[in-house]
MIDOSE-1310 file (N, C-alpha, C; in nm, 2 decimals, decimal comma, always signed):
residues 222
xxxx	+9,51/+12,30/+13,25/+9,61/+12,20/+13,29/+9,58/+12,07/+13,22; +9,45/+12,06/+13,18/+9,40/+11,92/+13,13/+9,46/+11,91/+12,96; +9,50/+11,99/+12,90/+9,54/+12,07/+12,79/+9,70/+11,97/+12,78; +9,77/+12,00/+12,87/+9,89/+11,91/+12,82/+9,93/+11,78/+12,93
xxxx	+10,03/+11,70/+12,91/+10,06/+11,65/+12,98/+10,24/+11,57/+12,94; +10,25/+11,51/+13,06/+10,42/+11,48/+13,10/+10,39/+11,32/+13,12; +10,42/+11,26/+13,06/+10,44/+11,10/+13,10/+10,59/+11,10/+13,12; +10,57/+10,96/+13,24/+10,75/+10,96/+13,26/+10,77/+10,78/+13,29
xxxx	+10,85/+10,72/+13,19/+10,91/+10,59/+13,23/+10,95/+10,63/+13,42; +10,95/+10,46/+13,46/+10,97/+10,50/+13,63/+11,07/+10,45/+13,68; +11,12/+10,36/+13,59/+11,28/+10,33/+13,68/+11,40/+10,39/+13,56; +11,51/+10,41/+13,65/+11,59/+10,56/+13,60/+11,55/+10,70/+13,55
xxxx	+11,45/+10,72/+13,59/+11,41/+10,88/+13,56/+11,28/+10,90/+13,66; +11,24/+10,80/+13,74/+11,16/+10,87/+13,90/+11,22/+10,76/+14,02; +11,25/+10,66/+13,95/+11,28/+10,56/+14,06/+11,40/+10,47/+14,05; +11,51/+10,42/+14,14/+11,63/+10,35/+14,12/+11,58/+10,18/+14,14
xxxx	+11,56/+10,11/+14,04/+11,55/+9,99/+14,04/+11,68/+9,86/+14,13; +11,66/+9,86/+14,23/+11,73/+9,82/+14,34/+11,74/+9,64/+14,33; +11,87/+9,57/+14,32/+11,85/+9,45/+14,29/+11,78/+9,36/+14,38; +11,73/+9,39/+14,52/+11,63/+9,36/+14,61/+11,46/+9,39/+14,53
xxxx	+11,47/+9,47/+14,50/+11,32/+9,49/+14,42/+11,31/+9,35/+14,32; +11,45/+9,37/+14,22/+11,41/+9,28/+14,10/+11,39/+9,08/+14,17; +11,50/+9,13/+14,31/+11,47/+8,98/+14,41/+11,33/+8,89/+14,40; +11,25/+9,01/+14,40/+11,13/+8,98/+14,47/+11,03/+8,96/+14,34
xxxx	+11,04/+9,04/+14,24/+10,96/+8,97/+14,08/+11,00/+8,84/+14,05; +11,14/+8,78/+14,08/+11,18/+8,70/+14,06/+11,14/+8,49/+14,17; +11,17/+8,63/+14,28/+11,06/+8,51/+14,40/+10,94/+8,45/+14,34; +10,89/+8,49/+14,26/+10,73/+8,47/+14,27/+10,75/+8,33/+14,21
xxxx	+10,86/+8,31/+14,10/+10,85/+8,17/+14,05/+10,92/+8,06/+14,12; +10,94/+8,10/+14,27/+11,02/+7,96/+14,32/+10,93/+7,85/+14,38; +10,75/+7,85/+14,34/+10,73/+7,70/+14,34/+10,78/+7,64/+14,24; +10,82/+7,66/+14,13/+10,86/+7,56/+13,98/+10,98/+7,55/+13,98
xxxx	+11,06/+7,67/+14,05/+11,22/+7,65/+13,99/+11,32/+7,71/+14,08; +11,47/+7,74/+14,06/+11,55/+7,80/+14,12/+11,53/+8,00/+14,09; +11,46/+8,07/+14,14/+11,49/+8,23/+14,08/+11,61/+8,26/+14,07; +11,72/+8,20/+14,17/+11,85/+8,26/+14,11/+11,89/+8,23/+13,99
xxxx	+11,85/+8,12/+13,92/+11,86/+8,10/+13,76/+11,82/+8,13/+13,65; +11,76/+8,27/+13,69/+11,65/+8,34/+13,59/+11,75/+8,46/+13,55; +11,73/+8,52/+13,44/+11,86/+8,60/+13,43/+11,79/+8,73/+13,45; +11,88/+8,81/+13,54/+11,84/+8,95/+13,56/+11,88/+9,08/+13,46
xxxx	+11,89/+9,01/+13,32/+11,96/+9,14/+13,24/+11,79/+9,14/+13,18; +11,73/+9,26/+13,18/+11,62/+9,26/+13,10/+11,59/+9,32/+12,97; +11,70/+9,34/+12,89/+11,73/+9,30/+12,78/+11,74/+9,18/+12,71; +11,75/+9,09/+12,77/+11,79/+8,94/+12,76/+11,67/+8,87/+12,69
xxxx	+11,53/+8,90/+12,76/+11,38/+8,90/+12,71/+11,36/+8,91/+12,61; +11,27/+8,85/+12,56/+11,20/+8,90/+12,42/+11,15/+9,04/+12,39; +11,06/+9,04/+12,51/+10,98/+9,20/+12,52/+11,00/+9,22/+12,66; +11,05/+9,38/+12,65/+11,09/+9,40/+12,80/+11,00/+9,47/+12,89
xxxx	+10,90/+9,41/+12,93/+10,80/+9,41/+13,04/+10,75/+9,33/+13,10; +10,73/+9,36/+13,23/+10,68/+9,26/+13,31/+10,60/+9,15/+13,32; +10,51/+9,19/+13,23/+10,38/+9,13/+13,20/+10,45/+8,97/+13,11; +10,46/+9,03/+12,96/+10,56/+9,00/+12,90/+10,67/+8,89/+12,92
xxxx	+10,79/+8,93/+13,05/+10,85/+8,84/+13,11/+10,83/+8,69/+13,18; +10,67/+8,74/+13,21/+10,63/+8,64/+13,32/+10,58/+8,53/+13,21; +10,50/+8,58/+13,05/+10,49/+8,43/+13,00/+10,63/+8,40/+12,91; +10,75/+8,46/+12,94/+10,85/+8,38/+12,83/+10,88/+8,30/+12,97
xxxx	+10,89/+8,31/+13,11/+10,95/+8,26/+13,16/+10,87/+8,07/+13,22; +10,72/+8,11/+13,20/+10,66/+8,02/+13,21/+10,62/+7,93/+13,13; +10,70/+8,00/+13,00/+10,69/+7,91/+12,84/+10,85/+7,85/+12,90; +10,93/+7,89/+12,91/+11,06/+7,80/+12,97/+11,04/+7,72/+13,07
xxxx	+10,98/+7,72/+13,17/+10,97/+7,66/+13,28/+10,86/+7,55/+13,25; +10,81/+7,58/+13,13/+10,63/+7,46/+13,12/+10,53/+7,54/+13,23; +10,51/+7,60/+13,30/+10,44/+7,65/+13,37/+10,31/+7,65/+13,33; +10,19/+7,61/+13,38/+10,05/+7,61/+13,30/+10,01/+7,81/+13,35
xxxx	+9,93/+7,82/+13,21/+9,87/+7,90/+13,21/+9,78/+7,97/+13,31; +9,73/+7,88/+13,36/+9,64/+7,88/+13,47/+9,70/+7,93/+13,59; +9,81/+7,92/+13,60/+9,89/+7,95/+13,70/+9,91/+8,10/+13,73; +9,93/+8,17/+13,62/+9,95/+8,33/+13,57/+9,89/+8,39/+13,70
xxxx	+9,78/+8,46/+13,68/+9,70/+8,53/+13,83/+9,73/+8,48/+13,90; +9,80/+8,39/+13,99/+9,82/+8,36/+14,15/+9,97/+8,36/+14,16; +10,08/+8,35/+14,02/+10,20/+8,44/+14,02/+10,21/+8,53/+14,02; +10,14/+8,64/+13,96/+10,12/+8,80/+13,97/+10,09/+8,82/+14,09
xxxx	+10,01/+8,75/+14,14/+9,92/+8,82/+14,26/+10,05/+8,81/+14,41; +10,08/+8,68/+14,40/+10,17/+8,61/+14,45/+10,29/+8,77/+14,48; +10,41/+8,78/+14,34/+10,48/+8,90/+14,33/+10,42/+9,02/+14,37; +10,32/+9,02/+14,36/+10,24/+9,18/+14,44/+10,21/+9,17/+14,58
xxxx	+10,18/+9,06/+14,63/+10,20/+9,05/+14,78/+10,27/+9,09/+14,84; +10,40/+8,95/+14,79/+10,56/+8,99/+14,86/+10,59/+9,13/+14,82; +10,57/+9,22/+14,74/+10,62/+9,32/+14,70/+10,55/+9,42/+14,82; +10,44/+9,40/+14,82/+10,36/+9,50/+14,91/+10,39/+9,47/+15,07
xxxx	+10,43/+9,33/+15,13/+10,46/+9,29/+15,23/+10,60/+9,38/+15,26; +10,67/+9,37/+15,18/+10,84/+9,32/+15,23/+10,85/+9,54/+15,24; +10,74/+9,62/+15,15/+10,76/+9,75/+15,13/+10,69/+9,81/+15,31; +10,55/+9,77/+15,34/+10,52/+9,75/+15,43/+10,58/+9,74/+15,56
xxxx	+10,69/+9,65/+15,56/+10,81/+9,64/+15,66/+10,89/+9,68/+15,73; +10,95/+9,81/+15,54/+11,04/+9,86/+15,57/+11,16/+9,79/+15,53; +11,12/+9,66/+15,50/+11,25/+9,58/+15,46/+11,30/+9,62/+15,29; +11,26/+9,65/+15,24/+11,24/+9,69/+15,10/+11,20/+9,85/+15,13
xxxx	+11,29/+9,89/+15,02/+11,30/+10,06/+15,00/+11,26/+10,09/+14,83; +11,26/+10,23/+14,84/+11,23/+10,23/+14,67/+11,30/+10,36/+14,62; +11,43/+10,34/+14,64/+11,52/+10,50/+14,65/+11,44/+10,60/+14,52; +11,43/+10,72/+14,55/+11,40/+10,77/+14,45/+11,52/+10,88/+14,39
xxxx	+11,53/+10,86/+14,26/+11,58/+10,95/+14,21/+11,66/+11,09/+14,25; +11,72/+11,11/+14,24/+11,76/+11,30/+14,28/+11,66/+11,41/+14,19; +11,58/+11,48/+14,29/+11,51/+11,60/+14,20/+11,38/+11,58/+14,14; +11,32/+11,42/+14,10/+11,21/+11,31/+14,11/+11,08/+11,45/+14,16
xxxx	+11,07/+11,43/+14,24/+11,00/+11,45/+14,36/+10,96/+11,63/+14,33; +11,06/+11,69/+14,34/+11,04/+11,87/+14,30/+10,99/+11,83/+14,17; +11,10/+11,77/+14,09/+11,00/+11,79/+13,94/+10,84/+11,78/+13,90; +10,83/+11,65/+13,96/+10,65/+11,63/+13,93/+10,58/+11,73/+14,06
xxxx	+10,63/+11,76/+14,17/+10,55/+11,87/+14,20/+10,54/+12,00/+14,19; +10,65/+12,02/+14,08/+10,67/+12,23/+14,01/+10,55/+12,19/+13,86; +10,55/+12,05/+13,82/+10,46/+12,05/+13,68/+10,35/+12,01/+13,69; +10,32/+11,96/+13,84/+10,21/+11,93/+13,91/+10,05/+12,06/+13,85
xxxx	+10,06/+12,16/+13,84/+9,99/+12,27/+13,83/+10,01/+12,30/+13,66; +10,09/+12,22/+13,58/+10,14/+12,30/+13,46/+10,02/+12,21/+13,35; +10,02/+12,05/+13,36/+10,00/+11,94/+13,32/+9,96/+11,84/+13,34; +9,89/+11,75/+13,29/+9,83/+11,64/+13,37/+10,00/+11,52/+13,37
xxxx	+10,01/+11,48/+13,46/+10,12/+11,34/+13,47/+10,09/+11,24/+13,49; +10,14/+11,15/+13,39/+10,14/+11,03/+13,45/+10,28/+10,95/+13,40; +10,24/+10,80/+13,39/+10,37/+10,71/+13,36/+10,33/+10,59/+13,22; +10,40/+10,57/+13,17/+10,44/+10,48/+13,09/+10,57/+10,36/+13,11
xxxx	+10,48/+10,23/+13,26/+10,64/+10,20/+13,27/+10,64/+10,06/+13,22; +10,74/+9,96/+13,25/+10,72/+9,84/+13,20/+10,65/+9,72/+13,33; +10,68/+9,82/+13,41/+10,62/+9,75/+13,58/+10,47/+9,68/+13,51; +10,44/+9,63/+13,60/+10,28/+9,56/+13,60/+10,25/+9,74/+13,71
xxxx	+10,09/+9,75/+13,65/+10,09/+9,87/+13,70/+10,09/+9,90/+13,86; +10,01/+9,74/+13,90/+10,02/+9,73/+14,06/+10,14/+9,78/+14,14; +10,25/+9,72/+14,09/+10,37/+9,70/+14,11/+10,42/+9,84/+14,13; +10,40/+9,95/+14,00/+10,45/+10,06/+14,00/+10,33/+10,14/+14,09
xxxx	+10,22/+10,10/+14,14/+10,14/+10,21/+14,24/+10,22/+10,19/+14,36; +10,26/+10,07/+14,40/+10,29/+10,01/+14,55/+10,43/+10,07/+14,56; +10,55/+10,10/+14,46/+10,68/+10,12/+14,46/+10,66/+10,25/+14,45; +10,60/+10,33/+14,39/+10,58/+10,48/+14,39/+10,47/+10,54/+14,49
xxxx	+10,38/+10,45/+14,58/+10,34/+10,51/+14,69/+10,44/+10,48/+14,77; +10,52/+10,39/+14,81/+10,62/+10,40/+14,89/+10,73/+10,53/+14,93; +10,76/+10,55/+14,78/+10,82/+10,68/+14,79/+10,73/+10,81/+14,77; +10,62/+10,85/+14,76/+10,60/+10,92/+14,81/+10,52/+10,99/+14,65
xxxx	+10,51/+10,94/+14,57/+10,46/+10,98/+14,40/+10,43/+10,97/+14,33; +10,32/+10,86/+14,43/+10,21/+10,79/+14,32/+10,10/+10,88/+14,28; +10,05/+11,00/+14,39/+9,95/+11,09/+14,39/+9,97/+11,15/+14,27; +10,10/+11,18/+14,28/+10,16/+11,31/+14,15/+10,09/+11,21/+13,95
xxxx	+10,10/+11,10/+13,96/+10,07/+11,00/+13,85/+9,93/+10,90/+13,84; +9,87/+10,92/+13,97/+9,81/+10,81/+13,97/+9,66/+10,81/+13,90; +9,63/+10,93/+13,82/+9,53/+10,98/+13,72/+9,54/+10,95/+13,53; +9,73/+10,87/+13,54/+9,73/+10,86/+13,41/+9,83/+10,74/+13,38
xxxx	+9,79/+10,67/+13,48/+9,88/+10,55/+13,46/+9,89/+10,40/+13,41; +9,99/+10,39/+13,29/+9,95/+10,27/+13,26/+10,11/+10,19/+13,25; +10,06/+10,04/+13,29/+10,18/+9,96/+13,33/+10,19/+9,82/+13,19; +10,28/+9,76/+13,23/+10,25/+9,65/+13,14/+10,16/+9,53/+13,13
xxxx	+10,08/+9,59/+13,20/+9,96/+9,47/+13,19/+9,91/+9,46/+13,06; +9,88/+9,35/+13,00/+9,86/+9,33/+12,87/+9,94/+9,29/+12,79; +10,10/+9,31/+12,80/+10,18/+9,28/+12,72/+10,23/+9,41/+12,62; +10,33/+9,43/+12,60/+10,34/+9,47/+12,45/+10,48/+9,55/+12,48
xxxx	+10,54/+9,58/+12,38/+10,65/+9,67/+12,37/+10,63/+9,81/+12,44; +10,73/+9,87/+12,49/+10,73/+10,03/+12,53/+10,64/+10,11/+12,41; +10,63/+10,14/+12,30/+10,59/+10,20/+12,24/+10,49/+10,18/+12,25; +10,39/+10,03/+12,28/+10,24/+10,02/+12,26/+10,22/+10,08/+12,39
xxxx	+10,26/+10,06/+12,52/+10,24/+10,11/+12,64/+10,19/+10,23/+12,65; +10,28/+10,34/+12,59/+10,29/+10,48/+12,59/+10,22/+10,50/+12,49; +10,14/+10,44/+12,37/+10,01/+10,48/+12,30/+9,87/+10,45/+12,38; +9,92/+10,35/+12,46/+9,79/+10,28/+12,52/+9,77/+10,45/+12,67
xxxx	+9,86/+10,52/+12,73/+9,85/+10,64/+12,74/+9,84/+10,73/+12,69; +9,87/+10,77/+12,58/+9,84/+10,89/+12,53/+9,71/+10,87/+12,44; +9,63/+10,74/+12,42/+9,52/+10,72/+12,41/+9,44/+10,76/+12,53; +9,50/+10,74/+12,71/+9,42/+10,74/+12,78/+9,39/+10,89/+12,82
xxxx	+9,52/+10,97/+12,73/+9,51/+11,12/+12,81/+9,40/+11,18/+12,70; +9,36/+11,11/+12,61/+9,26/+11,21/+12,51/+9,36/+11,36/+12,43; +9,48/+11,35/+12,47/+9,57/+11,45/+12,35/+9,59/+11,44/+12,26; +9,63/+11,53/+12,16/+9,74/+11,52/+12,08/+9,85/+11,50/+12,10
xxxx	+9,92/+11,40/+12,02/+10,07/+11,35/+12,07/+10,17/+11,47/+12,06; +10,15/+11,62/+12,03/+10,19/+11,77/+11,99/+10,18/+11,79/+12,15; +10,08/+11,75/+12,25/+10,07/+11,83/+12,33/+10,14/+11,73/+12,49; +10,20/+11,67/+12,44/+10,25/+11,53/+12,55/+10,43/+11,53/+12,55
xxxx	+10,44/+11,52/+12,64/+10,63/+11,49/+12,68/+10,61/+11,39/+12,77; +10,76/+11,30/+12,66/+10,74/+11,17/+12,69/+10,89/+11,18/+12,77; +10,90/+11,10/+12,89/+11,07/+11,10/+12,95/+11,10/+10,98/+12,97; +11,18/+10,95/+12,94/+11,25/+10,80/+12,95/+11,43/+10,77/+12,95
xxxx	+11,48/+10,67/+12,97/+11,62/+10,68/+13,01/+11,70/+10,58/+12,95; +11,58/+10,50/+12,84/+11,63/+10,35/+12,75/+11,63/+10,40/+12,62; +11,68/+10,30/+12,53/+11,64/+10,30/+12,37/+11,53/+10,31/+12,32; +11,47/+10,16/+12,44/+11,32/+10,16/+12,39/+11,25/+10,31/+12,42
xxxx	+11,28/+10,36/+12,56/+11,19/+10,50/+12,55/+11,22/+10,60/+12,40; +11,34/+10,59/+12,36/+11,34/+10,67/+12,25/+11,27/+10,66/+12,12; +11,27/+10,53/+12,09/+11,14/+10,45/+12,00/+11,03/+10,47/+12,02; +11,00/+10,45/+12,13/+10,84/+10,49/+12,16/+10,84/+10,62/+12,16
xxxx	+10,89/+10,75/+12,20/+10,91/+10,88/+12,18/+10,87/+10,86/+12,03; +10,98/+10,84/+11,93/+10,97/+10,89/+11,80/+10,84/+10,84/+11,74; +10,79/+10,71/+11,75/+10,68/+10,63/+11,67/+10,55/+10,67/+11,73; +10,56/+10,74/+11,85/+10,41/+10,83/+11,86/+10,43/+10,96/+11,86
xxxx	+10,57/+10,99/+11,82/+10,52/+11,16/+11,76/+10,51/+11,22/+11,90; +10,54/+11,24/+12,00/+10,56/+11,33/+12,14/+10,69/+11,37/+12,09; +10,69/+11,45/+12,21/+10,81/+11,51/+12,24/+10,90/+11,44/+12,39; +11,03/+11,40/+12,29/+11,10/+11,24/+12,44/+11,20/+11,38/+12,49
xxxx	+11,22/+11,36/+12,58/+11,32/+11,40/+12,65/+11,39/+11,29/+12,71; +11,55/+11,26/+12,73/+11,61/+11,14/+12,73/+11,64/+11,24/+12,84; +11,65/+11,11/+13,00/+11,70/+11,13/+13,10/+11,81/+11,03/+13,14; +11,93/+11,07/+13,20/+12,07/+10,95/+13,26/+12,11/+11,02/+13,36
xxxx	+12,14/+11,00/+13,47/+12,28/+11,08/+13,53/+12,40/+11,07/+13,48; +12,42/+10,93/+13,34/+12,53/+10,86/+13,34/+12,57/+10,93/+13,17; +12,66/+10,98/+13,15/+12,72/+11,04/+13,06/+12,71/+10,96/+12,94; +12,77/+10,80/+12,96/+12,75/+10,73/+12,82/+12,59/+10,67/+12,80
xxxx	+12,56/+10,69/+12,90/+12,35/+10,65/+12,83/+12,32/+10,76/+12,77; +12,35/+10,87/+12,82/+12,34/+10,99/+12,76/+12,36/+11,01/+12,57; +12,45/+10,93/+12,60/+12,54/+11,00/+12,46/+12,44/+10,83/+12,36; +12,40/+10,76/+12,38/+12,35/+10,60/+12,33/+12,22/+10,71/+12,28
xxxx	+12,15/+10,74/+12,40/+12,05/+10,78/+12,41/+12,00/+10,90/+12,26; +12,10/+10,97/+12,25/+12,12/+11,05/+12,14/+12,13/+11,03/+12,01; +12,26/+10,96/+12,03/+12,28/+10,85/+11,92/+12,15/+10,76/+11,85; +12,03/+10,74/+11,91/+11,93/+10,65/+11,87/+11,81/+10,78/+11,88
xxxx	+11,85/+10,86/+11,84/+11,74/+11,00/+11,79/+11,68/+11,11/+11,87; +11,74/+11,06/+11,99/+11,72/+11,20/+12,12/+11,74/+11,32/+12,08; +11,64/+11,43/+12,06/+11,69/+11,57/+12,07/+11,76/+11,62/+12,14; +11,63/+11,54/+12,29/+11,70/+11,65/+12,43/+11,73/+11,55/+12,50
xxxx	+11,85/+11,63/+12,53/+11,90/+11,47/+12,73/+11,98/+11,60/+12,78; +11,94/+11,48/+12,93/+11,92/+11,56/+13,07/+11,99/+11,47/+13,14; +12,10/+11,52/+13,25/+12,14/+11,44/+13,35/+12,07/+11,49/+13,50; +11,99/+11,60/+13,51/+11,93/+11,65/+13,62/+11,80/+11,67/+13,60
xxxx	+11,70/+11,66/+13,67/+11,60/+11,71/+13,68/+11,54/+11,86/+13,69; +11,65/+12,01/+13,70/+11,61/+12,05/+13,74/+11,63/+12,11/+13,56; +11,71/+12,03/+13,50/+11,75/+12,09/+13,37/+11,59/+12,04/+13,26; +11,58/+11,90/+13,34/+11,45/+11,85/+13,28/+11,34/+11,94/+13,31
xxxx	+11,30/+12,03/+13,39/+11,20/+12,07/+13,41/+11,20/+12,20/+13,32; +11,32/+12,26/+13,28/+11,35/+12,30/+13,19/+11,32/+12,30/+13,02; +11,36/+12,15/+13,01/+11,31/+12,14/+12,86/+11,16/+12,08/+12,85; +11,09/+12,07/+12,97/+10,98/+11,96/+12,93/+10,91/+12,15/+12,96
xxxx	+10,94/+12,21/+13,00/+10,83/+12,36/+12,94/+10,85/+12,42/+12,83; +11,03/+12,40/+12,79/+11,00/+12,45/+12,62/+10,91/+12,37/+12,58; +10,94/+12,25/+12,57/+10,89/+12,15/+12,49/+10,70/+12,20/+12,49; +10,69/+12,23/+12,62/+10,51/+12,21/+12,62/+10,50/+12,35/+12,56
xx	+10,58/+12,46/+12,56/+10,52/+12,56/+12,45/+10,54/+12,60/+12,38; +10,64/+12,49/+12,24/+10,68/+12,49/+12,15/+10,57/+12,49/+12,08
């Protein structure tokens, strides 16, 4: 099992990123400023991660440095409070859930997301699959583009990038697919990401999970 493994970006291909979720990253900066003024396209960013986000937005805001840890901490609270409640949900995916537990036994899993990693244990124990990842998980802490993320894992799995399937549902996942040499499998339910997705070097895309479970075992015994 320890032989191969499955990393998987976590919103659009295990988890639906809900505009109440992004509410609440955003909350964290309302001692400095208005959060509804912050723009919620996360392409908009310089670099699209979390980590990342928080100092372009505190380099706009003047925000001291010093401040950083008790805004992280701050967003991980509320995030863990409001999940706690029940007031906040974390829809998961269609098929999510069977997938990682049919490859559960095949491969080691984990995630490459842009979340702060906190963020993505608290949002994926909620739904139920953090267990299935929680051996190889790395988040945006640190900073850096998708591609350094998903090297900063597949350094942590000790593989060969021959022996790793990478799933993702962005551009960036397909970049970082090709520049570490895995095998991407492009996930959408949506026809035209699908076809983007391709278009920017995808082999394989998948609008179902049960098709994904499909190509991520050719893939592992190609």
């Amino acid at each position: 099992m320890t032989s191969r493994a499955v990393i998987f970006d976590v919103d659009g291909v295990l988890l639906d990123l809900s505009e109440a979720e992004e509410d609440v990253f955003f909350a964290a900066f309302a001692p400095w400023g208005d959060p509804a003024s912050l723009p919620r396209d996360w392409n908009s960013y310089r670099i699209r991660n979390d980590d990342n986000i928080v100092d372009e937005i505190m380099e706009r805001w003047r925000i001291p440095l010093r401040e950083k840890p008790g805004l992280v901490s701050a967003y991980h609270r509320m995030l863990e409070e409001k999940l706690s409640s029940g007031s906040l949900r974390c829809p998961v995916i269609a098929g999510a859930e069977d997938l990682l537990s049919a490859l559960a036994g095949e491969a080691r899993l984990g995630i490459a997301t842009a979340n702060f990693r906190e963020a993505a244990r608290l949002r994926l124990g909620k739904a139920g699959l953090w267990h299935h990842v929680a051996g190889l998980a790395c988040g945006a802490d640190g900073g850096g583009h998708k591609h350094e993320i998903l090297a900063r894992a597949i350094a942590a799995s000790g593989l060969a990038p021959s022996r790793i399937v990478y799933i993702g549902d962005n551009l960036n996942d397909v970049e970082a697919g090709i520049r570490n040499a895995v095998h991407f499998i492009g996930f959408s339910t949506s026809p035209e990401r699908r076809a983007s997705l391709m278009a920017a070097g995808a082999t394989r895309c998948t609008g179902s999970h049960d098709e994904t479970l499909v190509l991520v075992r050719s893939a592992l015994s190609a």
